[in-house]
C-alpha positions as CSV (number, residue, x, y, z in Angstrom):
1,X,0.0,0.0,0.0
2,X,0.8,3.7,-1.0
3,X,0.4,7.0,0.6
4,X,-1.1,7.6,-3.2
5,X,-2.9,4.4,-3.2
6,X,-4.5,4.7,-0.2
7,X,-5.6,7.9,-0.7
8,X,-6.6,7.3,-4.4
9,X,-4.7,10.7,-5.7
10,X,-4.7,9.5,-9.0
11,X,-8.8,9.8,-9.3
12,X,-8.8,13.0,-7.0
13,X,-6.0,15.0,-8.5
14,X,-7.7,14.1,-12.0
15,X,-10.8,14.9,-11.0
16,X,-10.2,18.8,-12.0
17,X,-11.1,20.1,-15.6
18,X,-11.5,23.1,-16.4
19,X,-13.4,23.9,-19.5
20,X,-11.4,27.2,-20.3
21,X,-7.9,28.2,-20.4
22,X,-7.9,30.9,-17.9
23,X,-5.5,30.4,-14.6
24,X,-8.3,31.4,-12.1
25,X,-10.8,28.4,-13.2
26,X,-8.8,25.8,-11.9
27,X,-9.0,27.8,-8.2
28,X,-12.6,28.4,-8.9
29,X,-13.0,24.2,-9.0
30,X,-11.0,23.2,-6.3
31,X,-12.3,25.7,-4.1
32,X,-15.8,23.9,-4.5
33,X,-14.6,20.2,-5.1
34,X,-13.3,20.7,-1.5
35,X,-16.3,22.0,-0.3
36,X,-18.2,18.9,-1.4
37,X,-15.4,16.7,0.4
38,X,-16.3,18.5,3.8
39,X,-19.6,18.1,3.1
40,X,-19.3,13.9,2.4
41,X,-17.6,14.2,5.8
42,X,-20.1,16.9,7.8
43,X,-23.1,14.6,6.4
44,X,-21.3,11.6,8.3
45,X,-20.9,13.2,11.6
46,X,-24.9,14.7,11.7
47,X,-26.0,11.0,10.8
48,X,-23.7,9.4,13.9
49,X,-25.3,12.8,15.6
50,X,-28.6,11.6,15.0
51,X,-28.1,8.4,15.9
52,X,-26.0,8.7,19.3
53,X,-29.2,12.0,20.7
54,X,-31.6,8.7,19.6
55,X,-29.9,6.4,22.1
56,X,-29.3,9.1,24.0
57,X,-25.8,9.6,24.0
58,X,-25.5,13.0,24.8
59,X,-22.1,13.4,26.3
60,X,-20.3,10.9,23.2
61,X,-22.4,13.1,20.8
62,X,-20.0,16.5,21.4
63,X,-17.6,15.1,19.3
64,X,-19.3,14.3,16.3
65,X,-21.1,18.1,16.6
66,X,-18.1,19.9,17.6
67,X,-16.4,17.9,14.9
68,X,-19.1,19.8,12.5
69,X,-18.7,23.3,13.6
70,X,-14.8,22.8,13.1
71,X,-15.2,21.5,9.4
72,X,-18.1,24.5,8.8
73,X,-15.3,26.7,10.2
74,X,-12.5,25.7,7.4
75,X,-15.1,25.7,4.7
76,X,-15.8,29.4,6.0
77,X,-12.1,30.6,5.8
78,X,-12.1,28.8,2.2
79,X,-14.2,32.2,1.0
80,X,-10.6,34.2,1.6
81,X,-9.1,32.1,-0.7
82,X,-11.8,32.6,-3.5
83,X,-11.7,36.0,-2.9
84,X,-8.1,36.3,-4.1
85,X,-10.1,36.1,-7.4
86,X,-10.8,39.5,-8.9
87,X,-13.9,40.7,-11.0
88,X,-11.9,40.7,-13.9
89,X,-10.1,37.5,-13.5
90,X,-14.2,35.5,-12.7
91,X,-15.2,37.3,-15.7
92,X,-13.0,35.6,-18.0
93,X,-14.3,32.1,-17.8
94,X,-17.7,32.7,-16.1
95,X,-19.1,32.0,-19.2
96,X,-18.5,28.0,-19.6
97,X,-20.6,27.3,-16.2
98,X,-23.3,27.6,-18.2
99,X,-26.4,27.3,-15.8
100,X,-24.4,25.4,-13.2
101,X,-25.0,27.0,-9.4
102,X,-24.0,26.3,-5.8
103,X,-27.6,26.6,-5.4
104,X,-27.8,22.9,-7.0
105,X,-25.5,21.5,-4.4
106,X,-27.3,18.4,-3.1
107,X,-24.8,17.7,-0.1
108,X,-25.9,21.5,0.8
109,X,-29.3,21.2,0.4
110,X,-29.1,17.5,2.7
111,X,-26.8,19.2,5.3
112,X,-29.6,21.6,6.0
113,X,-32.6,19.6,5.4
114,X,-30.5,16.9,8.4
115,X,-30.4,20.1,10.3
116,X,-34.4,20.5,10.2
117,X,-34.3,23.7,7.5
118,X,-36.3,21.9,4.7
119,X,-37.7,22.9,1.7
120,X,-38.9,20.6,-0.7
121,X,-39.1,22.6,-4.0
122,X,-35.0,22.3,-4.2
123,X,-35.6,18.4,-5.0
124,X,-36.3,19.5,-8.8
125,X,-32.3,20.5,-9.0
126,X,-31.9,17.1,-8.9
127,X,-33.2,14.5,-11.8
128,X,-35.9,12.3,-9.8
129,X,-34.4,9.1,-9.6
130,X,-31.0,9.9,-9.2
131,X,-28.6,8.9,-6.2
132,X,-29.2,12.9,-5.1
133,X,-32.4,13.2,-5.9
134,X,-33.3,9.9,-3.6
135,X,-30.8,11.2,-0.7
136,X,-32.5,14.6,-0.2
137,X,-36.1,12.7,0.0
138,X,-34.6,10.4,2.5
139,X,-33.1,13.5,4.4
140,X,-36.3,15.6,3.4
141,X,-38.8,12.8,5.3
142,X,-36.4,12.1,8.2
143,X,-36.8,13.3,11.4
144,X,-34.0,16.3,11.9
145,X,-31.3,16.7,14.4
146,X,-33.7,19.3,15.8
147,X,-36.3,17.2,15.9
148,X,-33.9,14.4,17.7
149,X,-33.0,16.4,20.1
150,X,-36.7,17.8,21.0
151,X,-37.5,13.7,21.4
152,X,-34.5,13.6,23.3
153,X,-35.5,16.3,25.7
154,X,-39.1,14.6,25.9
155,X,-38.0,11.4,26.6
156,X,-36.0,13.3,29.7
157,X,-39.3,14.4,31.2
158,X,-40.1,17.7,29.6
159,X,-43.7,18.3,28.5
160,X,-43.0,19.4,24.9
161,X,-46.2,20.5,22.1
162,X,-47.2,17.0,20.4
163,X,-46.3,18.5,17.7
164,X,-42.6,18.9,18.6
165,X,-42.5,14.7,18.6
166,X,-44.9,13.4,16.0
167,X,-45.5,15.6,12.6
168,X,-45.3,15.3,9.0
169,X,-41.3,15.5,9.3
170,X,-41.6,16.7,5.2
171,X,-42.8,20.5,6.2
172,X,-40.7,23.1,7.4
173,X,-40.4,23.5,10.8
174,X,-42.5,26.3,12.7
175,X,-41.0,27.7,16.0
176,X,-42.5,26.7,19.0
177,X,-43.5,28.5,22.6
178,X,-43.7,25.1,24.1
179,X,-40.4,23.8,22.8
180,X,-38.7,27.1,23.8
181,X,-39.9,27.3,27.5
182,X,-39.0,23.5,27.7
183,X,-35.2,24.1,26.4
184,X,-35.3,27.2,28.5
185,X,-36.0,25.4,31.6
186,X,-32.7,23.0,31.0
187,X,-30.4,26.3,30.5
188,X,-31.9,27.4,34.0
189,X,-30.7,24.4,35.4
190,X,-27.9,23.7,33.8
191,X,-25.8,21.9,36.5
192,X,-29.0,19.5,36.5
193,X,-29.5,18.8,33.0
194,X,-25.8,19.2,31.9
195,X,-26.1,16.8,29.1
196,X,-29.2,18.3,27.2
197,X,-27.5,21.9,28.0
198,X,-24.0,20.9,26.1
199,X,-25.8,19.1,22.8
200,X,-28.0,22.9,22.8
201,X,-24.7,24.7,22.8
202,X,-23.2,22.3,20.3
203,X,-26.3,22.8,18.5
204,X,-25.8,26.7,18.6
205,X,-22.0,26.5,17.3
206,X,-23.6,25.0,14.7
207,X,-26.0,27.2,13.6
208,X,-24.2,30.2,14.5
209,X,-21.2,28.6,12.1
210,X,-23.7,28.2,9.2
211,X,-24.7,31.8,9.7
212,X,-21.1,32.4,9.1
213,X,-20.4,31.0,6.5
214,X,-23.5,32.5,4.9
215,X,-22.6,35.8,5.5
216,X,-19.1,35.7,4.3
217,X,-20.1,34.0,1.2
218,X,-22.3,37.3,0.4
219,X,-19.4,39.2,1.3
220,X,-17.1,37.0,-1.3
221,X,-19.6,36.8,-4.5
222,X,-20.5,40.8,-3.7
223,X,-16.9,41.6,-3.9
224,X,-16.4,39.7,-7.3
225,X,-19.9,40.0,-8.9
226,X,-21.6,42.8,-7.7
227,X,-24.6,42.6,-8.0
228,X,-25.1,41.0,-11.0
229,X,-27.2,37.8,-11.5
230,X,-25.9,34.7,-10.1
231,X,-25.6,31.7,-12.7
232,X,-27.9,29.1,-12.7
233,X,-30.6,31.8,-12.7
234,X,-30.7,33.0,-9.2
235,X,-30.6,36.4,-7.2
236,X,-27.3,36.6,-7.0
237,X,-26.3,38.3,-3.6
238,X,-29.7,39.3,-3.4
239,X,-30.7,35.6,-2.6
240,X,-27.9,34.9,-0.5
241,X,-28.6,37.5,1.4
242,X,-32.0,36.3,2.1
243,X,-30.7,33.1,3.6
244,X,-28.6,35.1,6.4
245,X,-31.2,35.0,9.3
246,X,-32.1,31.1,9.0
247,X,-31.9,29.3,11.8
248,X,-31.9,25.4,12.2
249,X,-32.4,25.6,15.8
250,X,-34.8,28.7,17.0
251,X,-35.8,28.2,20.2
252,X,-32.1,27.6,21.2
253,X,-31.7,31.3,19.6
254,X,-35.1,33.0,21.1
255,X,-34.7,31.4,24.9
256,X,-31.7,33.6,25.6
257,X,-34.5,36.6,25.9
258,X,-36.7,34.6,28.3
259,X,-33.9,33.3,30.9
């Protein structure tokens, strides 16, 4: 066995092609190839997430989440490196992407629908019947990591909205009072319900990292494009900005007014 072997380098460093001759393409690839890979990896850790807060596992379950925020964290500092790319150097290929987009990410688009922000109209990106098509309806009629956790915090004794523990898990989720005062009763008490209190802080880092990210990918396409169109037919930085204030997690957000 080889350190190339091993690590199949031969597939991965061939996997770049850019369609145009321009320097800045290739940087404009790898840049999102690598994205993808810490996505295959984030997906991993949310689905051993779900699975330890189902046998409740709280305490092994802050390594798998913190193991999250730190990967959303690299992705994030990937924006300074794509931002090294001037107007005038994304100009001169942006052309051969055709109607390719972000937006049509599936790994994306699973990450947040795993996180409980689901919206089903970004299934047509994908062709129905394909491996990504069929992994966003899995992910899109799965229970969330939110939604774990507010069985988890049931199944500890909190009265919680019947709502917060048995629902058509395909809709978005709504906000809850009930699910708020519940949560906000463990961060009163947080030498009593230590566990439940770490997994919502883990929870937050998450969220808060996503928010992140978001924001400093407006920043980055603003500072190349403007605010010109993006490609694949969307707003542009318009859009992105829209996405800015989601939260996966909203009660762990709104309870910090109540305690």
């Amino acid at each position: 066995m080889t350190y190339g072997g091993y690590l199949a380098l031969d597939g991965i460093l061939g996997a770049q092609h850019p369609v145009s001759e321009h320097h800045d393409e290739m940087l404009f690839v790898i840049i999102h190839q690598t994205k993808e890979l810490w996505l295959k990896q984030i997906l991993r850790e949310v689905a051993l997430s779900r699975e330890l807060i189902r046998s409740d596992s709280l305490i092994q379950v802050h390594k798998s989440l913190s193991r999250v925020s730190r990967i959303q964290a690299v992705m994030t500092l990937s924006w300074d490196v794509l931002a090294t790319m001037t107007p005038s150097d994304y100009s001169s290929f942006r052309a051969v992407l055709g109607g390719s987009s972000g937006f049509q990410s599936y790994q994306f688009r699973e990450f947040e629908y795993r996180l409980g922000l689901k919206d089903g109209g970004h299934l047509r990106f994908q062709e129905e019947g394909s491996a990504p098509h069929d992994a966003l309806v899995a992910a899109l009629e799965a229970p969330s990591l939110w939604d774990e956790a507010n069985m988890a915090l049931g199944r500890a004794g909190f009265v919680l909205p019947p709502e917060a523990l048995a629902r058509d898990w395909r809709g978005a989720y709504v906000a809850s009072e009930g699910v708020e005062a519940a949560w906000a009763e463990v961060y009163r008490d947080t030498a009593r319900w230590w566990p439940l209190y770490q997994l919502a802080e883990k929870l937050v880092d998450i969220d808060d990292a996503l928010a992140t990210w978001r924001h400093k990918h407006v920043v980055t396409v603003e500072r190349i494009i403007g605010a010109k169109r993006g490609t694949g037919g969307t707003a542009g930085v318009a859009y992105l900005q829209s996405t800015i204030g989601k939260r996966a997690f909203p009660e762990l957000w709104s309870l910090r007014t109540r305690i």
